[in-house]
C-alpha positions in Angstrom: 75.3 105.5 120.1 77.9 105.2 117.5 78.6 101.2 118.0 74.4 101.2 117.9 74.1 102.7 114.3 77.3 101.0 113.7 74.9 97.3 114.7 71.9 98.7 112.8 73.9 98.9 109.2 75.4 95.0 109.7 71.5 93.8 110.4 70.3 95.7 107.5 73.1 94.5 105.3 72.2 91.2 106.2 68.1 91.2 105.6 69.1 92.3 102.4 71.0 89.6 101.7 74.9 91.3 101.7 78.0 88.9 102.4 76.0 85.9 103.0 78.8 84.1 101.1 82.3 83.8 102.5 84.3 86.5 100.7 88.3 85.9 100.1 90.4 88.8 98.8 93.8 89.0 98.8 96.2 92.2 99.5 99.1 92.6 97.2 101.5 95.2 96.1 104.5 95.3 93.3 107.2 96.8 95.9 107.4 97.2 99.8 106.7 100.5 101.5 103.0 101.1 100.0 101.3 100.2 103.4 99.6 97.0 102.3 99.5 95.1 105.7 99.0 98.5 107.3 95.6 98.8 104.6 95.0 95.1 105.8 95.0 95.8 109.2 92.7 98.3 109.5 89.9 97.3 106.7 90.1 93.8 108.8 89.4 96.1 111.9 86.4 97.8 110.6 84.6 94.7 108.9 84.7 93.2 112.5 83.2 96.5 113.8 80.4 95.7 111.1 79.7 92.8 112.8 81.5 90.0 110.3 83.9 87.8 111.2 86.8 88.2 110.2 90.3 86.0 109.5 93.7 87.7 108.1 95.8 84.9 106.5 99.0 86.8 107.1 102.5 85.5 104.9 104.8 87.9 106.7 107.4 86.8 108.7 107.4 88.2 112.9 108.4 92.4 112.6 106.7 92.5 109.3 103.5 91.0 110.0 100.4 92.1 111.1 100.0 90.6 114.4 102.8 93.9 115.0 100.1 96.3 113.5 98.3 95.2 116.9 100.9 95.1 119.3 101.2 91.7 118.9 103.4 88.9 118.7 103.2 85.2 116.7 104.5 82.5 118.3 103.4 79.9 115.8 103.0 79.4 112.5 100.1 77.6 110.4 102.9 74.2 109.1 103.1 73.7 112.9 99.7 72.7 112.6 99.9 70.6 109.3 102.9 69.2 110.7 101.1 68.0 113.2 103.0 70.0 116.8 100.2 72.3 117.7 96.4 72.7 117.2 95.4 75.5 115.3 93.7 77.3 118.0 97.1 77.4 119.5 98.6 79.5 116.4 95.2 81.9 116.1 95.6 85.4 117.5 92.4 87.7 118.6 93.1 91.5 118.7 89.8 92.4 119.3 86.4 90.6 119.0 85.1 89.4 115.4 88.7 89.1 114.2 91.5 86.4 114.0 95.1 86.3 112.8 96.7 83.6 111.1 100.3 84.0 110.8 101.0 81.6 107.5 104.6 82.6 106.2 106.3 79.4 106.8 103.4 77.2 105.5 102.6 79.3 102.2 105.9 78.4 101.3 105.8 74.6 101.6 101.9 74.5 100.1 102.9 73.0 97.1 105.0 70.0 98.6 102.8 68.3 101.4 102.1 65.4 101.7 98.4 63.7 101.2 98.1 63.2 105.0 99.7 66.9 105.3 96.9 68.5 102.9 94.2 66.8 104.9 95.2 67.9 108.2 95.4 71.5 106.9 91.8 71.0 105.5 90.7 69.3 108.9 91.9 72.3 110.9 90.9 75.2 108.7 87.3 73.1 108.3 86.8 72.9 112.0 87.3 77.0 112.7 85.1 77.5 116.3 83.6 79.4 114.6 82.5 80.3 110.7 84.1 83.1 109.1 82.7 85.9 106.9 85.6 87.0 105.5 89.2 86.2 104.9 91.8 88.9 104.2 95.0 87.8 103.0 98.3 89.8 103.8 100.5 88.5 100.6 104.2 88.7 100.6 106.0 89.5 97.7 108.9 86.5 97.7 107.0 83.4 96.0 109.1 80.6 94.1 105.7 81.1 91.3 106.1 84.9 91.5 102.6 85.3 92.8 100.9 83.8 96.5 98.5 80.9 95.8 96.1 82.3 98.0 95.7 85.0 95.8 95.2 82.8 92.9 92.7 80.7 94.8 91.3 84.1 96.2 88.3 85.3 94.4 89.3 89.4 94.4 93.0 90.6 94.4 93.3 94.0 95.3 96.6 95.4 94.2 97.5 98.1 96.8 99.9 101.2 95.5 100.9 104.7 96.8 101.1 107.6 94.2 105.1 107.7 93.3 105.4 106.8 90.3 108.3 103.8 91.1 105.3 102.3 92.9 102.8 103.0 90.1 105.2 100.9 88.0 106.2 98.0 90.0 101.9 97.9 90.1 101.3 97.9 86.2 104.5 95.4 86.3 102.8 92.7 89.1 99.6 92.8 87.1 100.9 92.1 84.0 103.0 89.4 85.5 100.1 87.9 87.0 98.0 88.1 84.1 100.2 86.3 81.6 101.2 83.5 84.2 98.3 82.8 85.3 95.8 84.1 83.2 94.2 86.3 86.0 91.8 89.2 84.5 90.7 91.1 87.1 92.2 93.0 89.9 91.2 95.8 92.2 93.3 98.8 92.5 93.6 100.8 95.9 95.7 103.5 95.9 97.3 104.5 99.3 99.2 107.8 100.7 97.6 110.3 98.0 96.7 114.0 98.7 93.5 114.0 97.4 90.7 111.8 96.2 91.1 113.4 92.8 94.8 112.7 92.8 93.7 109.0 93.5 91.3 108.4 90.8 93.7 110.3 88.0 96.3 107.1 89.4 94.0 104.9 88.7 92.5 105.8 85.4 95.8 105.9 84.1 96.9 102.5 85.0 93.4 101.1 84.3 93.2 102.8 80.7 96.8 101.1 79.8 95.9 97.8 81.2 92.7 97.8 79.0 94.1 99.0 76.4 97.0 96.6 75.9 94.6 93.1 77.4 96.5 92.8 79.7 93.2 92.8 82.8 90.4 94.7 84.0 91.0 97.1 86.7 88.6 98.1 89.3 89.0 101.0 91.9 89.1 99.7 95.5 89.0 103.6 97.1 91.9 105.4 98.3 94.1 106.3 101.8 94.6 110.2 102.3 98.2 111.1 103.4 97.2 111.2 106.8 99.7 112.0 110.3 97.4 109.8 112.6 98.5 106.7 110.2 101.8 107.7 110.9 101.6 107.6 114.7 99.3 105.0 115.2 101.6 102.6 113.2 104.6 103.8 116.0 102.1 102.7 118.9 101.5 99.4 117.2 98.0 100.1 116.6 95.1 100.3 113.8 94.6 104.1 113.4 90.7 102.8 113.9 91.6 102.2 117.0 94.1 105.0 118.0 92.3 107.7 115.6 89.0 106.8 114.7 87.8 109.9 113.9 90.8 110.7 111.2 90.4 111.3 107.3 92.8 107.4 107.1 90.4 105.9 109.6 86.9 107.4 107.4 88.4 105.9 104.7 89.6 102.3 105.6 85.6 102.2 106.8 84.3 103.2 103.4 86.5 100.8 101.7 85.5 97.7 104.2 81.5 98.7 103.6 82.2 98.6 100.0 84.1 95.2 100.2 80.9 93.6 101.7 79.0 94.6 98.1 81.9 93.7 95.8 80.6 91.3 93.0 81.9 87.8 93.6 79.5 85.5 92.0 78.7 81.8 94.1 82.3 81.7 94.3 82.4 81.5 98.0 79.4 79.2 98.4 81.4 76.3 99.7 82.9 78.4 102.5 86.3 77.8 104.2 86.6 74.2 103.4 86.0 75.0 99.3 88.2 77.7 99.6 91.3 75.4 101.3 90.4 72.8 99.1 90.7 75.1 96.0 94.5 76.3 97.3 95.4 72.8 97.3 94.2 72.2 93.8 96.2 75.1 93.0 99.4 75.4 95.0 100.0 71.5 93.8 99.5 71.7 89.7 99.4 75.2 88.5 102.6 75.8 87.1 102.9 79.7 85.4 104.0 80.3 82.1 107.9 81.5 82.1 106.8 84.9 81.3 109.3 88.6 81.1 106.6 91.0 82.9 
């Protein structure tokens, strides 16, 4: 019964015309340890479950990356495909139906330096997916030569992902700032992960939000927030989404509320050209944006 009311909401959603558009939001965080590709993960997890399909572009090496968050393992590597070795169905992983990994660490860091014939067989491959894709979630790592991944700067949301110390609150307020003088990004999404209550979340947020407004640096927008929650604990030692081990946990309630709200979040005709627009704007990017040399 639950999967049934679970296909009624994605039919509704789409006769009323949500996520027709392919949607591209990146995952980012000023520090390691605030559960970003554990956030990634699961939201990715229950977006299939609402019946989209789903790709993760993930920039983590293997034992960081989110094929492990499944149990996984990559083999492959998206530059084996622009190089040419492999096709890309080859490098693609499915954990479950409606969703597809695509580990990217070794590529993302050579996307500004290929070649012409090297760009087009990226486009070529990500163009000619089997089949089309709803919704792209990028897993970003922190290590870029630019400071900041060019799929996030050729994704239409960034959602900056933080837990409520306040050395992560910081290295958050430092990212965006960064990010906004270098690259003259306005807007980011703010999701605040490991907090005791929802209160506790939304005092985070205000905080960082009313700074950021008040000094120009961007406009922040609340994303939702994790509870501190054991099942997230133990499902990440299993090697599993706690939407899979725990569905019926406060973490796993959550990530769903956050992935329904995704679907609705305001992204203009951004995404109207689909994958191959989307690939075609990283290339633009990755090849002639160069940041401002900027103290955050």
């Amino acid at each position: 019964m639950a999967d049934f009311r679970v296909d009624q909401a994605a039919g509704l959603r789409r006769l009323l015309g949500g996520g027709q558009q392919l949607q591209v939001v990146t995952f980012v965080a000023g520090c390691e340890g605030v559960g970003r590709s554990v956030a990634v993960a699961n939201i990715a997890v229950a977006l299939a479950r609402l019946g989209k399909e789903v790709l993760i572009i993930d920039e983590h090496a293997s034992r960081d990356d989110i094929a492990s968050s499944f149990g996984l393992m990559a083999r492959f590597d998206l530059l084996n495909v622009v190089q040419r070795e492999i096709g890309l169905p080859q490098v693609l992983l499915q954990p479950m139906h409606g969703l597809r990994i695509l580990p990217a660490a070794r590529a993302v860091k050579k996307l500004g330096r290929l070649s012409l014939p090297q760009q087009q067989t990226l486009l070529d491959a990500m163009s000619g997916l089997e089949r089309p894709v709803d919704v792209i979630l990028v897993d970003a790592s922190m290590a870029h030569p630019n400071g900041f991944s060019p799929f996030g700067l050729a994704s239409q949301e960034a959602v900056v992902v933080l837990s409520g110390n306040s050395a992560s609150i910081t290295e958050a307020y430092s990212l965006i700032k960064k990010v906004s003088h270098a690259f003259a990004r306005r807007h980011f999404r703010i999701l605040v992960n490991k907090v005791r209550s929802q209160l506790d979340a939304r005092s985070i947020f205000d905080n960082i939000a009313q700074v950021a407004a008040q000094r120009g640096i961007a406009q922040l927008d609340y994303a939702g927030a994790i509870p501190l929650d054991e099942a997230l604990r133990q499902s990440f030692q299993l090697g599993r989404p706690v939407l899979m081990q725990a569905p019926d946990s406060p973490a796993a309630a959550a990530f769903r509320d956050i992935a329904a709200d995704l679907l609705y979040w305001q992204n203009g005709d951004a995404g109207a050209g689909g994958v191959e627009y989307f690939i075609q704007q990283l290339l633009h990017l990755s090849q002639r944006i160069t940041p401002n040399v900027l103290r955050a």
